[in-house]
C-alpha positions as CSV (number, residue, x, y, z in Angstrom):
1,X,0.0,0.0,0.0
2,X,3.1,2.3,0.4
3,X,4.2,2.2,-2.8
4,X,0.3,2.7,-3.9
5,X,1.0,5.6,-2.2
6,X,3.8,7.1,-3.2
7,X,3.4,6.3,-6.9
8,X,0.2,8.3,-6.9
9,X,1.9,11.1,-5.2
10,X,4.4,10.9,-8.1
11,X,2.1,11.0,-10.3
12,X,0.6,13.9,-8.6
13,X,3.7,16.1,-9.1
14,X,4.3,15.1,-12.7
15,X,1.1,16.2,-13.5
16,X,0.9,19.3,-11.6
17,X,4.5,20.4,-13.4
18,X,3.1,20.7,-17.0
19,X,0.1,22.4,-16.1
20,X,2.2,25.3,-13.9
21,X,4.7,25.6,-17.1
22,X,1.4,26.2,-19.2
23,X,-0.2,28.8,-16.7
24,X,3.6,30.6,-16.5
25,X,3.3,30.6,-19.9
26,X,-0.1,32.1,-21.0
27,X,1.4,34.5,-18.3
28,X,4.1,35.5,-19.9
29,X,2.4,35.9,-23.3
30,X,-0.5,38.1,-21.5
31,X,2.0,40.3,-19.8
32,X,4.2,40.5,-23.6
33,X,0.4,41.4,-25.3
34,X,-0.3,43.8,-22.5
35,X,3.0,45.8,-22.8
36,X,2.5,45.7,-26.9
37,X,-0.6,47.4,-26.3
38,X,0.0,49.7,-23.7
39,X,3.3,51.0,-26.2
40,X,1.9,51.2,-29.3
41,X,-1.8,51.8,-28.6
42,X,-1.0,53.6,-25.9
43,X,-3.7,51.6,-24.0
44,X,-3.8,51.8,-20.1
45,X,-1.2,49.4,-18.4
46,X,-3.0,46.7,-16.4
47,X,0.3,45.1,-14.1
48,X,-1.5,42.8,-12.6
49,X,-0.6,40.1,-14.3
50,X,3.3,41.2,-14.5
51,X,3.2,40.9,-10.3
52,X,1.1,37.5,-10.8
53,X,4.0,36.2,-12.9
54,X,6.6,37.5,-10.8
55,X,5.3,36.6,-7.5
56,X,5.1,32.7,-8.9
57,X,8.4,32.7,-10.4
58,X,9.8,33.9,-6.7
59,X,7.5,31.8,-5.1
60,X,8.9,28.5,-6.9
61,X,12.4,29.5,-5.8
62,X,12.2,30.2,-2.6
63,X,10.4,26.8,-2.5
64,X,13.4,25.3,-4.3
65,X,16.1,26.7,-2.0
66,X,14.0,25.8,1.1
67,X,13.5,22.0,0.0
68,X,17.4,22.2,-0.4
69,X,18.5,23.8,2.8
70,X,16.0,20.7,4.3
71,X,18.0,17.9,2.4
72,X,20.8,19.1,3.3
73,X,20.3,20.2,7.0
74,X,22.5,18.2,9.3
75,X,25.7,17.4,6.4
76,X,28.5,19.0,7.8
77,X,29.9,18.8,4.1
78,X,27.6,21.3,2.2
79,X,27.2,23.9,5.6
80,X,26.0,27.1,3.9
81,X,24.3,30.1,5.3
82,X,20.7,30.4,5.2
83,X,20.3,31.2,1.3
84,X,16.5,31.2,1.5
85,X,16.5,34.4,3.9
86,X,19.5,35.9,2.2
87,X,17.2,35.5,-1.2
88,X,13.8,36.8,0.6
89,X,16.2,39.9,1.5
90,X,17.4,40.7,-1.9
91,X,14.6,39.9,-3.9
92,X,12.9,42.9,-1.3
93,X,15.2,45.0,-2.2
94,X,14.8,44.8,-5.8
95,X,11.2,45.2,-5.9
96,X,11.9,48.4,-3.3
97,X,14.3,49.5,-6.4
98,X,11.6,48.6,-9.2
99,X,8.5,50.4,-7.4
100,X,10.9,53.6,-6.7
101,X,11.6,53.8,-10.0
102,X,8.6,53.7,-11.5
103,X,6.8,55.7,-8.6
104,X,9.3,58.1,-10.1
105,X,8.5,58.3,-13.4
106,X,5.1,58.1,-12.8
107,X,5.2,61.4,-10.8
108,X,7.5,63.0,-13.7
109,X,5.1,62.5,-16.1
C-alpha cells in the first residue's frame, strides 16, 4: 500500500509540473500582449498580471532553496548560510528599487 502511495503522489507532481509551465506561460504571453498594447496603442497598463507572474516565479524559488536547505540540514559537508532568507532579503530589495523607479516616473510624467 506504500508504494500505492507514493506512486500516486508521483504521479501527482508530474502532472501538476506541466500544467504550472502552461499557466507561467499564457502569463508571460498576457503580460508581452499587454505591454504591446499599452506602447503602441497607448492603451492603459494593467500590471497585474506582471506581479502574478513575478510573485510565482519567486515563489517557486524560494520553495526550491527551502527543499534544499532541508535535504541538506545536518551534512556537515555542504554547511551554507541560510540562502532562503539571504534570497527573501534581496529579492525585497529589488522590488523596493523597481516600485521607486517607476513611482518616479510616474510622478514625472
Amino acid at each position: 500500500m506504500k508504494k500505492m502511495d507514493e506512486m500516486d503522489r508521483n504521479i501527482q507532481l508530474h502532472s501538476i509540473e506541466p500544467a504550472y509551465k502552461v499557466a507561467i506561460l499564457c502569463l508571460c504571453a498576457w503580460t508581452l500582449f499587454n505591454s504591446y498594447q499599452t506602447l503602441i496603442n497607448g492603451a492603459k497598463y494593467e500590471p497585474f498580471s506582471s506581479f502574478i507572474l513575478c510573485l510565482t516565479v519567486c515563489v517557486q524559488s524560494f520553495s526550491q532553496i527551502a527543499m534544499k536547505q532541508k535535504m541538506v540540514a545536518g551534512d556537515e559537508e555542504y554547511k551554507e548560510p541560510n540562502r532562503l532568507v539571504q534570497t527573501i532579503i534581496v529579492s525585497l530589495a529589488i522590488v523596493a528599487v523597481i516600485l521607486s523607479i517607476g513611482t518616479y516616473f510616474i510622478l514625472k510624467v
